[in-house]
N, CA, C and O atoms as CSV, one atom per row, in Angstrom:
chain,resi,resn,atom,element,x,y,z
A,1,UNK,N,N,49.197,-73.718,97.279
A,1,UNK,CA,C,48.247,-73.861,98.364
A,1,UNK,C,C,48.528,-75.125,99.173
A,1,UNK,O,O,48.299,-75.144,100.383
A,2,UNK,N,N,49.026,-76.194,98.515
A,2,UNK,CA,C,49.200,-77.450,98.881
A,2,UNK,C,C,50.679,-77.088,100.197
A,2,UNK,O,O,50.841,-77.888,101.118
A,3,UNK,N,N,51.476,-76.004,100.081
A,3,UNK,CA,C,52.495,-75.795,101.127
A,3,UNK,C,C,51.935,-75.074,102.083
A,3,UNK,O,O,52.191,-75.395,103.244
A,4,UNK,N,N,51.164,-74.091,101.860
A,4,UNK,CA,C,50.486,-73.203,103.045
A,4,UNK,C,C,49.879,-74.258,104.134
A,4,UNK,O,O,49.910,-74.139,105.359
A,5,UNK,N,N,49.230,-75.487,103.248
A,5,UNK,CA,C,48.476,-76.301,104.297
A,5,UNK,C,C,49.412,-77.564,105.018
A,5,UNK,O,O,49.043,-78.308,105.926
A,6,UNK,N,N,50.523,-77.560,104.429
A,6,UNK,CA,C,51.093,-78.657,105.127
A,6,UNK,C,C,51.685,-77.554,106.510
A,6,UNK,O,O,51.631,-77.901,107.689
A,7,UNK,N,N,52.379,-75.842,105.904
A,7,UNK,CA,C,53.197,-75.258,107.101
A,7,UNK,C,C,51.621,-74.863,107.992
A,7,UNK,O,O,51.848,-74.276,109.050
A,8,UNK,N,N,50.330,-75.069,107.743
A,8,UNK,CA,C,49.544,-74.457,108.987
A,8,UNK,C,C,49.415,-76.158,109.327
A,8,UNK,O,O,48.887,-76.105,110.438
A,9,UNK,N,N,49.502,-76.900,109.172
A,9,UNK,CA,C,49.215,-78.414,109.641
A,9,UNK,C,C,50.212,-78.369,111.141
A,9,UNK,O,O,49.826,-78.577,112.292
A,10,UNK,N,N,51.498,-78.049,110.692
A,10,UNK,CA,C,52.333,-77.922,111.632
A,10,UNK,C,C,52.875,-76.767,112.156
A,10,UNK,O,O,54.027,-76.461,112.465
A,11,UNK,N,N,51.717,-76.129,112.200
A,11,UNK,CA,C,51.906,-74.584,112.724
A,11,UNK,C,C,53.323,-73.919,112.573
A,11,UNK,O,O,54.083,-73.460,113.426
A,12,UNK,N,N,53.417,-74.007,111.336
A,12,UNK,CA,C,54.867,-72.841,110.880
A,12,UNK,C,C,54.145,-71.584,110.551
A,12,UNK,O,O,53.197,-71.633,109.767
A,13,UNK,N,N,54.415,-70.771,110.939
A,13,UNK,CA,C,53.863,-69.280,110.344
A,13,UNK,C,C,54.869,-68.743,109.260
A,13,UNK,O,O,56.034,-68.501,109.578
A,14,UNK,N,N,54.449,-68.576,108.090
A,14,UNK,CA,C,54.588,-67.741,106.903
A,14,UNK,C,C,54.372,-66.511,106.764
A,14,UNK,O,O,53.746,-65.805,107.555
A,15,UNK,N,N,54.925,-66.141,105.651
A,15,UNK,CA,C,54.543,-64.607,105.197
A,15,UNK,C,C,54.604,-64.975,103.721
A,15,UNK,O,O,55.370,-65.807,103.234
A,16,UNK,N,N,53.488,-64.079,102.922
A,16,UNK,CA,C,53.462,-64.069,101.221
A,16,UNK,C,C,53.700,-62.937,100.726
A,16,UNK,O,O,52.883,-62.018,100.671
A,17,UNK,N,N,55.130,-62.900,100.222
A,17,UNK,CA,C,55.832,-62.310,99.384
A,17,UNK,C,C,55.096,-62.832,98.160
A,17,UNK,O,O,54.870,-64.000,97.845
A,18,UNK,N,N,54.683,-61.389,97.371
A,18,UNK,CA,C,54.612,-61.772,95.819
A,18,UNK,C,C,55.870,-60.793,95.283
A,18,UNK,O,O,56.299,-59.688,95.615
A,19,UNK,N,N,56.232,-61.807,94.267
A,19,UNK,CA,C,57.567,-61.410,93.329
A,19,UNK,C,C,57.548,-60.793,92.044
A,19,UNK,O,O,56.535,-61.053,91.395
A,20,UNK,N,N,58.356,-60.073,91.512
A,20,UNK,CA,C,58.178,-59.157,90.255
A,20,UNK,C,C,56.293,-58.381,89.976
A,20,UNK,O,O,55.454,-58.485,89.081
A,21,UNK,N,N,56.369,-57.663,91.270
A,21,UNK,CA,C,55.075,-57.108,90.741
A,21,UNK,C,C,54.991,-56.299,89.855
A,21,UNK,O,O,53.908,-56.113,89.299
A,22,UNK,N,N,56.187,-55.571,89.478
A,22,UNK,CA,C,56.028,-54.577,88.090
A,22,UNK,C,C,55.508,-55.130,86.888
A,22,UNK,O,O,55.156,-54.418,85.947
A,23,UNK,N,N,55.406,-57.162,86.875
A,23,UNK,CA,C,55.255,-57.330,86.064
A,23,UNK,C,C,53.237,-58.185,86.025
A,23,UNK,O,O,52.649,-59.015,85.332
A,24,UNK,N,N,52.862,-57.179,87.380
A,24,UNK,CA,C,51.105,-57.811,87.134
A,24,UNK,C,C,50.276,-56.204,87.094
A,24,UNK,O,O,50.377,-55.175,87.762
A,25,UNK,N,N,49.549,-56.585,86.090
A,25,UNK,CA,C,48.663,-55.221,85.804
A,25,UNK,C,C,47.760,-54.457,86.750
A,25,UNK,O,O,47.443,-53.269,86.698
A,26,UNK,N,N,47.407,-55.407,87.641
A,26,UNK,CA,C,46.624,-55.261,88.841
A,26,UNK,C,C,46.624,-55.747,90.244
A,26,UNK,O,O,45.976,-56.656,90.764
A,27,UNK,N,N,47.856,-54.596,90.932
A,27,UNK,CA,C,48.194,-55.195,91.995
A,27,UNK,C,C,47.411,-55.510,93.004
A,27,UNK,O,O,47.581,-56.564,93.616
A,28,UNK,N,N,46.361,-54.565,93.345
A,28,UNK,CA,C,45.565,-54.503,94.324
A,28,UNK,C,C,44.354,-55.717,94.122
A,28,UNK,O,O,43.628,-56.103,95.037
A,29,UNK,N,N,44.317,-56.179,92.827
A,29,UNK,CA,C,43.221,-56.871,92.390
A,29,UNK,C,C,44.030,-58.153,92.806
A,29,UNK,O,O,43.354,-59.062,93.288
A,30,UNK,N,N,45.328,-58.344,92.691
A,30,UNK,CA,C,46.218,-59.560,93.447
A,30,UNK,C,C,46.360,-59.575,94.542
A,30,UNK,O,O,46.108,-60.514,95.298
A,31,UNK,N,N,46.849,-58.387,94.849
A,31,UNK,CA,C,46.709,-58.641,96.936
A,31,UNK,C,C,45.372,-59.231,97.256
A,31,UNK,O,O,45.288,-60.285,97.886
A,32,UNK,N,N,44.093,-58.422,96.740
A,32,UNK,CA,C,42.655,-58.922,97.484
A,32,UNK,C,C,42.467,-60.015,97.588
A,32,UNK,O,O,42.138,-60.508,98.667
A,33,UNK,N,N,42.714,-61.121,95.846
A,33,UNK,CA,C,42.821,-62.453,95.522
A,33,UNK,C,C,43.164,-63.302,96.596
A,33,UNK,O,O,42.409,-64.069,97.194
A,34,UNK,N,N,44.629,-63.058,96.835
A,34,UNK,CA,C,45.402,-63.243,97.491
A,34,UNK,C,C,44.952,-63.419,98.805
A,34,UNK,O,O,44.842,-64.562,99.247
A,35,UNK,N,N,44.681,-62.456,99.482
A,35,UNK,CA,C,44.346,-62.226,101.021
A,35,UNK,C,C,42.855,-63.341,101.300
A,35,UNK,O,O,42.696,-64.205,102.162
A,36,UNK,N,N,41.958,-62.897,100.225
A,36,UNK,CA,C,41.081,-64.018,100.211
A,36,UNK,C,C,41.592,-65.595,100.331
A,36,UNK,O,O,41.261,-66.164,101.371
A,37,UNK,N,N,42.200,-66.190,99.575
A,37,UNK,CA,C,42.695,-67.521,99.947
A,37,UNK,C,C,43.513,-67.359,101.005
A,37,UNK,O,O,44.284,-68.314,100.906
A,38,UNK,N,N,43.825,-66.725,101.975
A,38,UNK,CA,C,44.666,-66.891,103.091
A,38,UNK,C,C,43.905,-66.799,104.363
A,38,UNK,O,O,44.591,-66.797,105.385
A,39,UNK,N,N,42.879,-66.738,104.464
A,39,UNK,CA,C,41.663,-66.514,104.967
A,39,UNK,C,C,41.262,-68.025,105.955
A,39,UNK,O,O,40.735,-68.116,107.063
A,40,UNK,N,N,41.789,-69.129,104.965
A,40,UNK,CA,C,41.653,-70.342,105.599
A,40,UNK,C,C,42.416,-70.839,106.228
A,40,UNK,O,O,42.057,-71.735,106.993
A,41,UNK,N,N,44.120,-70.344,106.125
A,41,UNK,CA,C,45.018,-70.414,106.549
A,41,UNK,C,C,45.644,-69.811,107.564
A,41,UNK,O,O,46.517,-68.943,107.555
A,42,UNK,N,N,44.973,-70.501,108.653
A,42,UNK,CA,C,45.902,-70.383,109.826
A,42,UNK,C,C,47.017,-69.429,110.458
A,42,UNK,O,O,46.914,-68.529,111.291
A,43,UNK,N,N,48.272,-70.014,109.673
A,43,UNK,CA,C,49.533,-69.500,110.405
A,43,UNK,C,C,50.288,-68.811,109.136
A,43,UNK,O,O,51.494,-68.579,109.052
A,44,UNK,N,N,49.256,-68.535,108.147
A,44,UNK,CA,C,50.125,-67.182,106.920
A,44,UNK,C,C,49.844,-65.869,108.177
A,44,UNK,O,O,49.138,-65.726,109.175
A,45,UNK,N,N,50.996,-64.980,107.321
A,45,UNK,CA,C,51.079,-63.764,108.221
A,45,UNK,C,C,49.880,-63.141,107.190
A,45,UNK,O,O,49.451,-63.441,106.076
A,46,UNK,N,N,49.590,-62.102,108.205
A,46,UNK,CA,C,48.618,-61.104,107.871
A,46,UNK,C,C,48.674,-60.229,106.497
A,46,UNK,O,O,47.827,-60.300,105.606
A,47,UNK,N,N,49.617,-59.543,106.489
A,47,UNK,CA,C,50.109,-59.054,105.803
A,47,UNK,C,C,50.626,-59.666,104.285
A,47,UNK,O,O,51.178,-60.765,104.232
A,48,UNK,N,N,50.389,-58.842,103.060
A,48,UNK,CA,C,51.343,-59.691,101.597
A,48,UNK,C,C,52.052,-58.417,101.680
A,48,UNK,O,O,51.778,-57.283,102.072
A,49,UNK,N,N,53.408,-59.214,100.997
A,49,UNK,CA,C,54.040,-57.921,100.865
A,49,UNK,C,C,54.736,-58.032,99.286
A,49,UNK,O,O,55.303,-59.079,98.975
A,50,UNK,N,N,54.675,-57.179,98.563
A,50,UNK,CA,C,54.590,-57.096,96.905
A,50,UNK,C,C,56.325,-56.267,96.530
A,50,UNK,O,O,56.619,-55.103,96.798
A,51,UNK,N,N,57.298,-57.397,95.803
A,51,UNK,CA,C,58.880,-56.736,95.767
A,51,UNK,C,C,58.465,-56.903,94.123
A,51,UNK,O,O,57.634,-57.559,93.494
A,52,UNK,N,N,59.559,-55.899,93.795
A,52,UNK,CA,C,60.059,-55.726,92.802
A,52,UNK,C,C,61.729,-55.530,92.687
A,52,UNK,O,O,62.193,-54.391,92.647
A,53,UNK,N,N,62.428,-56.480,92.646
A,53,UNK,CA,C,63.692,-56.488,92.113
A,53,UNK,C,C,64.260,-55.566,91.061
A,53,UNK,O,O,65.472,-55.540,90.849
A,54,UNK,N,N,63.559,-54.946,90.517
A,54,UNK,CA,C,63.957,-54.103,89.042
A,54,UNK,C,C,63.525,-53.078,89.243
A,54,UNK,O,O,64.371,-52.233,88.949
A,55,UNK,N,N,62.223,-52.449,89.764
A,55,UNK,CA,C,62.241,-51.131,90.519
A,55,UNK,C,C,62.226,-50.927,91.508
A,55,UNK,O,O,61.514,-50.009,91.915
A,56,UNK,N,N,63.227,-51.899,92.631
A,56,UNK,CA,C,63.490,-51.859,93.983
A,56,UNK,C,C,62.533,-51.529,94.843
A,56,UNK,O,O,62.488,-50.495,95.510
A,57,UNK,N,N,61.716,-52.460,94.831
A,57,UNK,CA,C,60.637,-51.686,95.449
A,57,UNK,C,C,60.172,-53.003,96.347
A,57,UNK,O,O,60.081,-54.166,95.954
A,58,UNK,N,N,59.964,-52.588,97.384
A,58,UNK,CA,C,59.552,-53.404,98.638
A,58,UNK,C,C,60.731,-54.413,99.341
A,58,UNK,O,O,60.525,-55.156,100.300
A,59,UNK,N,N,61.700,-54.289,98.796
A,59,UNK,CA,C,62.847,-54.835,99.283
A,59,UNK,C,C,63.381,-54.427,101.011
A,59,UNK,O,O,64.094,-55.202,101.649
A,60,UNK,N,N,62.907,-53.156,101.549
A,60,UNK,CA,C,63.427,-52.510,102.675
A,60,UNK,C,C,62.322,-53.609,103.684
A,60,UNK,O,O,62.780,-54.201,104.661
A,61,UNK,N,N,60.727,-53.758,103.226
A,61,UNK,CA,C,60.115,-54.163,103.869
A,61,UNK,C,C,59.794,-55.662,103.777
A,61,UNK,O,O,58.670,-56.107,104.007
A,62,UNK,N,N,60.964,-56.496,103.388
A,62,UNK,CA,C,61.000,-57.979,103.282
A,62,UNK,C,C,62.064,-57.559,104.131
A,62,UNK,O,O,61.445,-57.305,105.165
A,63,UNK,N,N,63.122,-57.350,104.337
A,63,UNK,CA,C,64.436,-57.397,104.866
A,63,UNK,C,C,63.534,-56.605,106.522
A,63,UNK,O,O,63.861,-57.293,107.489
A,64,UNK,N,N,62.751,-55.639,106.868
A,64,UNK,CA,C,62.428,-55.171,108.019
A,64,UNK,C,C,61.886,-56.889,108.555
A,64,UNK,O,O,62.494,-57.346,109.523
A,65,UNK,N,N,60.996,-57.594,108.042
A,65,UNK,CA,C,59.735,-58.558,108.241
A,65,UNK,C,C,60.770,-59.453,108.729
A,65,UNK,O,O,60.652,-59.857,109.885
A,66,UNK,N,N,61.623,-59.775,108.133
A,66,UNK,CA,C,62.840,-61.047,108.436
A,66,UNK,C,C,63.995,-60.127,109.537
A,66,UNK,O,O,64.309,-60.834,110.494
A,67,UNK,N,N,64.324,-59.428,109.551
A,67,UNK,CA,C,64.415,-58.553,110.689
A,67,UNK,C,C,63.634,-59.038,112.143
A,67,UNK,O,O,64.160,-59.510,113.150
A,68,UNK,N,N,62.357,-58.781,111.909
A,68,UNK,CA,C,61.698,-58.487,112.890
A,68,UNK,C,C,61.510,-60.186,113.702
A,68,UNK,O,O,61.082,-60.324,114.848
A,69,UNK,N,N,61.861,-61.123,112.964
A,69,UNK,CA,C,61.868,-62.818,113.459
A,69,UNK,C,C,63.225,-62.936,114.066
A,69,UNK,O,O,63.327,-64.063,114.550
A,70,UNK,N,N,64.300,-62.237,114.235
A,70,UNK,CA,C,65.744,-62.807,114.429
A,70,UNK,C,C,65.703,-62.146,115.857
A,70,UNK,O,O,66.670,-62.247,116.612
């Protein structure tokens, strides 16, 4: 939390990738968490977006998101 507030201090806009979600029992109960503390924050992107490296999963839509900045 302590980085979210230094990049909205100086208006960097972010995005929150959460990593190895195959390995949390309750994803949706983490996104909500999640989205709640971002709430105060400024210049996080809207959106979380949830990868899994091991069941390839959300990888197309980190690579579209970083895509979509170039």
């Amino acid at each position: 939390e302590e980085i979210m507030e230094i990049l909205d201090d100086s208006a960097v806009v972010y995005q929150i990738i959460l990593t190895k979600i195959d390995k949390i029992t309750n994803l949706d109960e983490c996104k909500k968490q999640t989205a709640a503390k971002l709430v105060n924050h400024t210049a996080s992107h809207p959106s979380i977006i949830g990868v899994s490296s091991e069941k390839n999963v959300g990888i197309q839509e980190v690579r579209a998101e970083i895509a979509s900045f170039v």
